[in-house]
C-alpha positions in Angstrom: -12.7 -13.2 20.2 -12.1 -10.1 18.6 -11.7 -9.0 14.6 -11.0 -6.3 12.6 -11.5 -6.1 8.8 -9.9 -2.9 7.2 -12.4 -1.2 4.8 -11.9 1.8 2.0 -11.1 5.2 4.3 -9.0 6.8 1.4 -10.3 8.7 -1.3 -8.9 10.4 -4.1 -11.3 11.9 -6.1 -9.0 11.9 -9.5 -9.2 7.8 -9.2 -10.9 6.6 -6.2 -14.5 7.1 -3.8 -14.8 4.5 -1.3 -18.5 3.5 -1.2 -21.1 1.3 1.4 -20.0 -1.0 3.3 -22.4 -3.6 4.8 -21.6 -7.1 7.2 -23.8 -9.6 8.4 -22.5 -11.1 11.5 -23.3 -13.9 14.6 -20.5 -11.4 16.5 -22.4 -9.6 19.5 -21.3 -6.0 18.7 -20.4 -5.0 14.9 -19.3 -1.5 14.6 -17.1 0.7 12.3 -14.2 2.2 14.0 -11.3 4.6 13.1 -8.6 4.3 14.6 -7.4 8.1 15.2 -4.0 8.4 14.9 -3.8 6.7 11.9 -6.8 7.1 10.4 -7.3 4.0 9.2 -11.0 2.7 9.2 -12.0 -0.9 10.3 -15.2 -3.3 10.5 -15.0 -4.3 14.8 -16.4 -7.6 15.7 -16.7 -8.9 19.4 -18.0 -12.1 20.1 -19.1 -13.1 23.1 -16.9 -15.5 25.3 -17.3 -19.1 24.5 -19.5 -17.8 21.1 -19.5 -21.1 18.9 -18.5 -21.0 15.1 -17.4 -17.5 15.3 -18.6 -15.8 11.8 -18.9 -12.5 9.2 -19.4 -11.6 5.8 -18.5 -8.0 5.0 -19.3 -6.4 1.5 -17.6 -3.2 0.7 -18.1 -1.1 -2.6 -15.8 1.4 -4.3 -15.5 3.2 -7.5 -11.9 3.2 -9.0 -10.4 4.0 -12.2 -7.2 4.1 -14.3 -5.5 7.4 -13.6 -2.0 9.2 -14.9 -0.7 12.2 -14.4 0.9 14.3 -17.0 4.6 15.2 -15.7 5.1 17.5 -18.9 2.2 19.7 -18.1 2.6 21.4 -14.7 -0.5 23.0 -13.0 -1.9 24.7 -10.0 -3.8 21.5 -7.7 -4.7 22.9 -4.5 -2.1 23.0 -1.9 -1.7 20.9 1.3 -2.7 22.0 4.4 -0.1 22.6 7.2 -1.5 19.4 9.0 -1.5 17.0 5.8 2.4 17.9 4.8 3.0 17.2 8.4 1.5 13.5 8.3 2.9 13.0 5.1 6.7 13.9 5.4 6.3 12.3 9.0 8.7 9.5 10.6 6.9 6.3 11.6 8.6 3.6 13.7 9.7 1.6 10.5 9.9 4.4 7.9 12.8 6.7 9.8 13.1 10.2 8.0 16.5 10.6 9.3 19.9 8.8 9.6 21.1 6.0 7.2 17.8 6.7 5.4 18.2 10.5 5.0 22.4 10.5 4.1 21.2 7.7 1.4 18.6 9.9 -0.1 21.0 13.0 0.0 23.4 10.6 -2.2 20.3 9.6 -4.6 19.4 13.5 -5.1 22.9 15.1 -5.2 22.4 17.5 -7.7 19.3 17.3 -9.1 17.1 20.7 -9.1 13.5 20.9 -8.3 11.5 18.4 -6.6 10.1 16.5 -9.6 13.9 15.8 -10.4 15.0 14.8 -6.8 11.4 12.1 -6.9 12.6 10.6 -10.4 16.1 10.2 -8.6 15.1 8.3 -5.9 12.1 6.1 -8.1 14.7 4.9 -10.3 17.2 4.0 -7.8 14.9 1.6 -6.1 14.4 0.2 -9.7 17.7 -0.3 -10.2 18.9 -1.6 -6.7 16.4 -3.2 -5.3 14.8 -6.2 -6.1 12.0 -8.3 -5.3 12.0 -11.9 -3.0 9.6 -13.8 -3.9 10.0 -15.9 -0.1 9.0 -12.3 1.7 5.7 -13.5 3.6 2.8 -11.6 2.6 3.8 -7.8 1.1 6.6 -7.5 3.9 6.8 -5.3 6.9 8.8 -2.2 5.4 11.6 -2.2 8.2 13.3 0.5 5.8 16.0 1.5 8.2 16.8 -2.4 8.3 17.3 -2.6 4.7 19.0 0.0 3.9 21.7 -0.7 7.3 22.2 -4.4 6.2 22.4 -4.4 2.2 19.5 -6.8 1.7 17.4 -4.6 -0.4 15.1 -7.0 -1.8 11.2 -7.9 -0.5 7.7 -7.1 -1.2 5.7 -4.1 -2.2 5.5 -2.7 1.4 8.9 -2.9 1.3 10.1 -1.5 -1.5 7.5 0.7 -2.0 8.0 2.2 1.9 11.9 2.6 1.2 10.6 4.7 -1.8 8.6 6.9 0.3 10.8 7.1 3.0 13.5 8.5 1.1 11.2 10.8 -0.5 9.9 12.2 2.7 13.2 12.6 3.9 13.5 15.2 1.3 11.0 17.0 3.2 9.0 15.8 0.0 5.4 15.1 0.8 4.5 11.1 -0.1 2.5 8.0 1.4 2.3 4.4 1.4 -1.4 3.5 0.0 -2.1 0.1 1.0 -4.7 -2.0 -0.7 -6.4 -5.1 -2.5 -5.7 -6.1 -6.8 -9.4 -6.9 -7.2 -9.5 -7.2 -11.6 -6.9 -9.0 -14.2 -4.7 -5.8 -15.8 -5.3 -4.3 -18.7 -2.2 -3.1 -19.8 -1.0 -6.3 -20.4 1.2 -7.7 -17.4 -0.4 -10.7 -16.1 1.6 -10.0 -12.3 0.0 -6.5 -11.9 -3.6 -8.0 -11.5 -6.1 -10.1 -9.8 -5.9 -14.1 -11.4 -9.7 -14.9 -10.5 -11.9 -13.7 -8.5 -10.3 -15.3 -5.7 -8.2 -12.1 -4.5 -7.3 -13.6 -0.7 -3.8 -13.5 -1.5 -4.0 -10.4 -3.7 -2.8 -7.5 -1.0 -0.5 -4.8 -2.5 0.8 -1.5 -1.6 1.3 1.4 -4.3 2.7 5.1 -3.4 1.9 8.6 -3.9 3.8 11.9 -4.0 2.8 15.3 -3.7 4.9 17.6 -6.2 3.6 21.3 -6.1 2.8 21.7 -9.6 1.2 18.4 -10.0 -0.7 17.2 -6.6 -0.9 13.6 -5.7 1.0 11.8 -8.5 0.1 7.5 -8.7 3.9 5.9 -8.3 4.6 2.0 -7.9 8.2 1.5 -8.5 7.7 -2.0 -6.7 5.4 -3.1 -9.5 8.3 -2.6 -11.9 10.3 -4.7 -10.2 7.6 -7.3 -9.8 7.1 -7.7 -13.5 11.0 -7.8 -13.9 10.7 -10.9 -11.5 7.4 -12.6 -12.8 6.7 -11.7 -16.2 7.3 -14.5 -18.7 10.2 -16.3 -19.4 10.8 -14.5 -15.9 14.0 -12.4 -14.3 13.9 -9.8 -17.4 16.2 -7.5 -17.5 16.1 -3.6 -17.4 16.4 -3.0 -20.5 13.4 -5.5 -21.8 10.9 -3.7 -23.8 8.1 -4.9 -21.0 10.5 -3.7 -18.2 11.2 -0.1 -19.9 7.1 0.5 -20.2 6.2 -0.2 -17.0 9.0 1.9 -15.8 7.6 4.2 -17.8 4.1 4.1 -17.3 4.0 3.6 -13.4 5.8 7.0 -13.0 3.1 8.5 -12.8 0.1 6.5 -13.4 -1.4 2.9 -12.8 -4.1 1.0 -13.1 -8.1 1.1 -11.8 -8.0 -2.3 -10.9 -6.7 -2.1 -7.2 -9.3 -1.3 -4.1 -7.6 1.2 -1.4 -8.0 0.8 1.9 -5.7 3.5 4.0 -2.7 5.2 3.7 -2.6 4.5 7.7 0.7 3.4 10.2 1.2 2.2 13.1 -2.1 1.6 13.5 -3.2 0.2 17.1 -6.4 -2.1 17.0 -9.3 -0.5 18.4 -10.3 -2.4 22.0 -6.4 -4.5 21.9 -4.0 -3.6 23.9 -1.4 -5.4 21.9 1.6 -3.5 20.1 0.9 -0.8 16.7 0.4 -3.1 13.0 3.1 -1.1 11.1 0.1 -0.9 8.2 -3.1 -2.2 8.2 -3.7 -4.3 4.8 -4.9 -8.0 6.0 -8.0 -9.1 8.2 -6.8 -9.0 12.5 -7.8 -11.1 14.8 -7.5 -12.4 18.2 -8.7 -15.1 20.4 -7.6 -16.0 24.5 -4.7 -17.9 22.6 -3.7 -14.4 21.1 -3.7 -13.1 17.5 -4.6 -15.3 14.6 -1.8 -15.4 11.5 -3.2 -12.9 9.3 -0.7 -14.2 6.3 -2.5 -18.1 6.7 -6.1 -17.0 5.3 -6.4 -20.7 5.1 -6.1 -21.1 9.2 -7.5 -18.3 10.3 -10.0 -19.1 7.8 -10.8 -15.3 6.2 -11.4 -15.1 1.8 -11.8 -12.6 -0.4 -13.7 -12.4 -3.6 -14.1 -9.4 -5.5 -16.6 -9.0 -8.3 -17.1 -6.0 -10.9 -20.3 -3.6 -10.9 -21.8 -1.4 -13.7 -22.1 2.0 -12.2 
């Protein structure tokens, strides 16, 4: 049997600094791996064959915070380098630059100016044509190309938030999936963008980020809008309602601190598995002789999360 357990290997230092990680573990090798390609960093487990009760606990610590950015108030952040704007206006196998996803992006943008304008464009067209399902297992798979070919806009955060930054990227705008964990309730008053207890098994969500010249990485969720549209009480609000038009608002730009990062990694390929790429690597992995466990059924593959608050 074999594992893999993603850990924090993104950091931002305006909102995020992954910190220690440490396991205890019956497994007969324990290691921390990065997967090189993607860059996505992992706890490996082996056991050895036959190993009885299979077993770890891993802890890992970060330090997050609420963070906005001021879109009125342009700036000089440090530029990318050549090999960063290349990963992060790259195709992936689900997130296509080209094709249906570029000609729909091209209609989204027509005629807007700089690249602020053409970004604001395409955020609000996912709020307005998209919508989430809540009978997507898990955060969905972002098949953008799919989507957008079919009609069926609707699905999770990785989802919607991956048609978001695929039609940003095909723009030859710089942006990123940043997939990651709700750990704490929210504070700015919407039940559906936090953690519910401690208990954050179930709590995976994705969240994007662009990179505008006079701004650097700006915080972006235009999934979460739609979530609240869906969830927050009575439920299926409108555009218009007052709690739909401030989180529009507010997640243009900025979100909350209560959300651990792990990567901004994908197709990721599991480190010792020959098995095809993970389009994104946000849930525990593993595999046994009868092949990979369900990563979406914590309950049968037996993995849960807790997350607890520290006073730094």
């Amino acid at each position: 049997m074999q594992a893999w357990l993603p850990v924090a290997s993104f950091g931002n230092p305006d909102w995020f600094k992954p910190g220690e990680n440490t396991w205890t573990t019956n497994a007969a090798a324990a290691k921390l791996v990065r997967d090189p390609a993607s860059g996505a960093e992992m706890l490996h487990l082996q056991w050895a064959e036959g190993a009885a009760s299979p077993k770890v606990e891993l802890t890992s610590k970060a330090v997050t915070r609420d963070w906005s950015v001021d879109l009125a108030a342009p700036g000089t952040p440090a530029a990318l380098t050549a090999d960063e704007r290349r990963v992060n206006t790259a195709a992936t196998d689900l997130i296509p630059t080209s094709g249906i996803v570029r000609e729909t992006s091209d209609r989204i943008v027509a005629g807007k100016g700089d690249d602020l304008q053409k970004v604001h464009a395409i955020f609000e067209w996912i709020v307005e044509n998209t919508y989430r399902n809540a009978a997507t297992r898990g955060c969905g798979i972002g098949d953008i190309a799919a989507m957008l070919k079919s009609g069926n806009l609707g699905g999770k955060c990785a989802d919607l938030n991956a048609l978001f930054v695929g039609l940003v990227r095909s723009q030859g705008i710089p942006a990123r999936d940043v997939y990651g964990l709700r750990v704490m309730p929210s504070q700015f008053g919407y039940k559906s963008l936090g953690a519910g207890s401690d208990i954050v098994t179930k709590a995976q969500h994705c969240r994007s980020e662009v990179y505008l010249s006079n701004f650097g990485w700006v915080p972006m969720d235009p999934a979460d809008v739609r979530k609240v549209v869906l969830e927050e009480p009575p439920g299926k609000l409108a555009l218009d309602d007052p709690k739909v038009v401030a989180a529009r608002k507010a997640l243009f730009g900025g979100w909350e601190g209560n959300w651990f990062a792990y990567n901004t990694a994908h197709d990721v390929k599991l480190p010792g598995h020959d098995g095809p790429s993970l389009p994104f690597l946000m849930y525990p992995q593993a595999v046994t002789a009868a092949g990979m466990l369900d990563c979406l059924d914590p309950d049968s593959f037996r993995y849960t999360i807790r997350s607890a608050e520290i006073a730094v």
